[in-house]
PLY file of the C-alpha trace (Angstrom):
ply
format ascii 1.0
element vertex 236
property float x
property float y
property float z
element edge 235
property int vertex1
property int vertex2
end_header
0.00 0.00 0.00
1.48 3.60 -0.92
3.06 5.42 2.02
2.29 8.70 2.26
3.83 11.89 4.06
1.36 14.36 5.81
3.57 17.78 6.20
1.36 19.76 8.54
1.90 22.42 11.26
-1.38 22.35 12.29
-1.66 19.30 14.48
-5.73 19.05 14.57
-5.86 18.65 10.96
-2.70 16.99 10.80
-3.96 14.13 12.91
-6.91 14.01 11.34
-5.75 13.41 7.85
-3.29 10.38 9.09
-6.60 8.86 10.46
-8.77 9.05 7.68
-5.55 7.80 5.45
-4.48 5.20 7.79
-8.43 4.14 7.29
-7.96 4.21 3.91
-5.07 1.12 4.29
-2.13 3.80 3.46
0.49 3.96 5.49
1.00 7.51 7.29
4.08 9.79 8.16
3.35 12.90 9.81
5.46 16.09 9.97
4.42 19.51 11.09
8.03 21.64 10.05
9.67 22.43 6.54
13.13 20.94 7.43
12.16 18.04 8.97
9.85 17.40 6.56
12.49 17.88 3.54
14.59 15.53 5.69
12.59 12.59 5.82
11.72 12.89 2.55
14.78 12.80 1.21
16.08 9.95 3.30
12.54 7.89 3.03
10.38 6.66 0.09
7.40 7.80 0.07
4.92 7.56 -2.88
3.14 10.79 -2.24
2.96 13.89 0.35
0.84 16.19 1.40
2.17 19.71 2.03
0.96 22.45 4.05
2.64 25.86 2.06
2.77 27.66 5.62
4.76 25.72 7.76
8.10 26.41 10.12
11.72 25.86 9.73
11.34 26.08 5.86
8.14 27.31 3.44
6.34 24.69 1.59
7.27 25.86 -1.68
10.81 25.66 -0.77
10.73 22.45 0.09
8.62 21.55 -3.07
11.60 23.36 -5.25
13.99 21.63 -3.10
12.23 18.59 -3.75
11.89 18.04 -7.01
15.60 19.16 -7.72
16.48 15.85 -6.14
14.23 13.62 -5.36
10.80 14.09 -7.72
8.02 12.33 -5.69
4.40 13.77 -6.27
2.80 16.57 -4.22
-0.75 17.76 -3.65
-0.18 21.09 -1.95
-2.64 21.92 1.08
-3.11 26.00 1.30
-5.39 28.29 3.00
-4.30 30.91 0.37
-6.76 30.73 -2.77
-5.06 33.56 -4.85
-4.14 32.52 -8.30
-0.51 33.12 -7.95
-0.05 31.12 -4.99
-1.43 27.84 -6.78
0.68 28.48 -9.87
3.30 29.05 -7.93
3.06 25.67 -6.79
2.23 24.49 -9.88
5.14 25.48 -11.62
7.27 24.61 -8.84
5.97 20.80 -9.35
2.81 19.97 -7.84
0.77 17.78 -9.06
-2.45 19.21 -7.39
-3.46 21.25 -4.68
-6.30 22.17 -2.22
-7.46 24.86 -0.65
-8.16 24.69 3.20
-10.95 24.22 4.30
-11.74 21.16 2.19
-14.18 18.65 2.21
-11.99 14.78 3.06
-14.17 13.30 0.53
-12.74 15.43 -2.59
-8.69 15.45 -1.13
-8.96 11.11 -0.72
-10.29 11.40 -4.48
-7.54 13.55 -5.22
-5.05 11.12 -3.27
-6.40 8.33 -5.38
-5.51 10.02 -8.71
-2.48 11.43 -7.73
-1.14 7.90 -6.68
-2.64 6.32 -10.33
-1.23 9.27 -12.30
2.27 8.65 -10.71
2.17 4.69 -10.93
1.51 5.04 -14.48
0.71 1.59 -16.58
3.19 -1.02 -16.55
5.35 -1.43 -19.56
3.86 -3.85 -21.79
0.65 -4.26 -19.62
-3.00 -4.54 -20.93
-5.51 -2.06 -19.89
-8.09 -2.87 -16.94
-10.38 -3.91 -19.77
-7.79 -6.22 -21.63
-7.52 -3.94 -24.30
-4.02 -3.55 -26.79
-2.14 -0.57 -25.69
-3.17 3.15 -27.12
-6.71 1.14 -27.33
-9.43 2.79 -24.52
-12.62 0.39 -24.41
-16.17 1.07 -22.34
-19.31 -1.32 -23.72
-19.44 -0.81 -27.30
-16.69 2.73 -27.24
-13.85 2.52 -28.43
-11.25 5.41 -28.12
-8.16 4.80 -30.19
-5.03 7.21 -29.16
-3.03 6.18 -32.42
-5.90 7.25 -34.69
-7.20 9.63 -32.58
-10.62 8.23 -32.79
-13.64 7.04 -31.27
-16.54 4.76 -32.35
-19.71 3.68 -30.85
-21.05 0.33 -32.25
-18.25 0.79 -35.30
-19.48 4.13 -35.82
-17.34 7.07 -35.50
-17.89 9.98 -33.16
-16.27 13.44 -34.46
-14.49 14.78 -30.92
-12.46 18.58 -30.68
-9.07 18.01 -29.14
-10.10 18.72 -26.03
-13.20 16.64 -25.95
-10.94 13.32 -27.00
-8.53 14.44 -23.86
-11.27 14.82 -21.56
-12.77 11.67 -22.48
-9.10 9.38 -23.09
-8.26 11.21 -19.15
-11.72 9.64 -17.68
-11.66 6.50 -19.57
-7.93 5.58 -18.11
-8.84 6.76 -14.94
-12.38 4.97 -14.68
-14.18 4.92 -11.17
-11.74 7.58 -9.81
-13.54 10.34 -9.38
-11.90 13.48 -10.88
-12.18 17.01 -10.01
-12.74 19.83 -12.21
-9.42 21.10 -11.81
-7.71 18.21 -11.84
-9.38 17.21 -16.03
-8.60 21.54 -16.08
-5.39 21.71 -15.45
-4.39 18.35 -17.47
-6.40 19.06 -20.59
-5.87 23.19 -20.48
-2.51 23.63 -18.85
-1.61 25.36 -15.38
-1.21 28.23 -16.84
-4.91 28.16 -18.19
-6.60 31.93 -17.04
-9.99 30.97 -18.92
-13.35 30.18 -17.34
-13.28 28.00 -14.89
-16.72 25.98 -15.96
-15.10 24.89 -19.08
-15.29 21.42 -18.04
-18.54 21.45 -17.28
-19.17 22.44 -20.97
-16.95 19.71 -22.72
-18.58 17.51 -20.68
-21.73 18.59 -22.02
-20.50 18.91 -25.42
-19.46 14.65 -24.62
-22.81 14.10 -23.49
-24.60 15.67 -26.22
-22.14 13.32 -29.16
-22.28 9.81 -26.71
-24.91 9.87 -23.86
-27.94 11.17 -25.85
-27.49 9.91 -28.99
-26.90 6.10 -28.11
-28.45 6.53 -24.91
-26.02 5.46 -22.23
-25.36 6.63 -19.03
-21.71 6.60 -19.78
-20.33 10.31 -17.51
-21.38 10.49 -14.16
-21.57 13.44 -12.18
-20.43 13.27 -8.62
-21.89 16.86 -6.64
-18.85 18.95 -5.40
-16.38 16.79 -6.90
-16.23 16.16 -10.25
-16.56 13.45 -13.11
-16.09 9.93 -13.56
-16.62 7.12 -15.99
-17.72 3.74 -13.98
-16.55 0.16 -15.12
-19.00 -1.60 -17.31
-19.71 -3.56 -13.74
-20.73 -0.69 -11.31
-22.82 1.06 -14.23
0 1
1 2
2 3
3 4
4 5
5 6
6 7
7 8
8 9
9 10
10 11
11 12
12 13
13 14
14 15
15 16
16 17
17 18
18 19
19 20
20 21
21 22
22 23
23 24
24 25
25 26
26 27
27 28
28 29
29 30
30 31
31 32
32 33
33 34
34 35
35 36
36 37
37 38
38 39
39 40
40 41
41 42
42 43
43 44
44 45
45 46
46 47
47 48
48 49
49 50
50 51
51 52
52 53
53 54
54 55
55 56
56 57
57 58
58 59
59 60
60 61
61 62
62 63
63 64
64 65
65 66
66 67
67 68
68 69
69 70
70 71
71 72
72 73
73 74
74 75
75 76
76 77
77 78
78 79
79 80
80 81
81 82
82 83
83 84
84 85
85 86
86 87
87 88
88 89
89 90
90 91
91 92
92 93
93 94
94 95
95 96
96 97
97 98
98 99
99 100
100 101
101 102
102 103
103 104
104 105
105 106
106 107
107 108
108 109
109 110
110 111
111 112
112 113
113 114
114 115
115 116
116 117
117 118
118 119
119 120
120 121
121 122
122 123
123 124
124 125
125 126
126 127
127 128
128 129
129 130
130 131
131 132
132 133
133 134
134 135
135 136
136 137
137 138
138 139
139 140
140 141
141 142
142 143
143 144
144 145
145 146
146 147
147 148
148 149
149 150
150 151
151 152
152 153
153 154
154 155
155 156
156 157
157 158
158 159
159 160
160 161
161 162
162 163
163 164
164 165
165 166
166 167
167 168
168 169
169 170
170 171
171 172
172 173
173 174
174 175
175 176
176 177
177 178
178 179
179 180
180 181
181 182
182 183
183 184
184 185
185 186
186 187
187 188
188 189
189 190
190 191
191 192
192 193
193 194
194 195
195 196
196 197
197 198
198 199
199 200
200 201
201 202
202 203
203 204
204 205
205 206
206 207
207 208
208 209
209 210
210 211
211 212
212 213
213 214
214 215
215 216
216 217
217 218
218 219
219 220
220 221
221 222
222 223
223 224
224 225
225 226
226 227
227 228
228 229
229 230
230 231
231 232
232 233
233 234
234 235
């Protein structure tokens, strides 16, 4: 199970996010300063960690910079700032994600969960969870093909923008994780994105409207607060 390190400050919240990981089945480190925290995980392995930006002994995004320089291991940042610059800042500095305190558990395990997938990545020479040959998505009678850039429905095709196909190919490999809006946002648009911020919601219309309605399937779930995500042909 992954291992993950909790850098904290605040030891409340810090406490409470090893308990509802450790209930998850991940393992738990916990460290509430900067240096300490850029200690351990340079010395440890850890497959993900969760950073506070404000902490002692050494700033977040110091750490994160530090980090990355040398020893890359993916981080969802945990803020209470929610200005733009701060989250690109992290961002850029090599994030993978981040939250904004106060957050609801729910949507940060979800993000966990993706995080971890995103970083495992498929195994060389692997089949997909459906069986399928590589660069070859599969849901019931879809099939998205990466090489062709192309996806049918009952052998017929389905004409998809760019950033329809991404959305899509990013829910279909990432089936019954739940994904957040800014999580298909920042993946499909870029960090650097300064557009709406519904624009998901409007490709995933835009999905509905070429796939749901016209072969009638219930194929993109909704999940309130949270996000998106495409179930396995079994939990449908």
């Amino acid at each position: 199970m992954a291992h993950i390190l909790v850098v904290e400050d605040e030891e409340k919240l810090a406490r409470f996010l090893e308990l509802e990981l450790l209930h998850e089945g991940y393992e738990v480190s916990k460290s509430g300063n900067g240096r300490e925290a850029l200690a351990m995980a340079q010395q440890g392995q850890y497959d993900l960690i969760l950073l506070d930006i404000m902490l002692p002994g050494l700033n977040g995004l110091e750490v994160l910079r530090r980090l990355q320089q040398e020893k890359p291991v993916p981080v969802i940042l945990l803020t209470a700032r929610d200005a733009v610059m701060d989250k690109v800042a992290g961002l850029d500095a090599g994030a993978v994600d981040y939250i904004t305190k106060p957050f609801a558990i729910e949507e940060l395990l979800a993000r966990v969960r993706v995080a971890l997938k995103l970083h495992a990545g498929p195994q060389d020479g692997a089949p997909g969870r459906d069986g399928c040959e590589e660069g070859v998505l599969r849901w019931g009678k879809l099939t998205l093909s990466e090489q062709r850039h192309q996806v049918t429905y009952d052998g017929n095709e389905i004409p998809l923008t760019n950033r329809e196909f991404q959305i899509l190919k990013i829910l279909l490999e990432n089936r019954d994780i739940v994904l957040s809006r800014d999580v298909l946002l920042n993946r499909v648009c870029g960090f650097d994105y300064v557009g709406e911020t519904n624009v998901i919601d409007v490709y995933i219309r835009f999905l509905r409207s070429k796939i749901d309605e016209v072969y009638r399937v219930k194929m993109i779930h909704t999940v309130r607060g949270v996000g998106y995500v495409i179930k396995s042909e079994s939990e449908k």
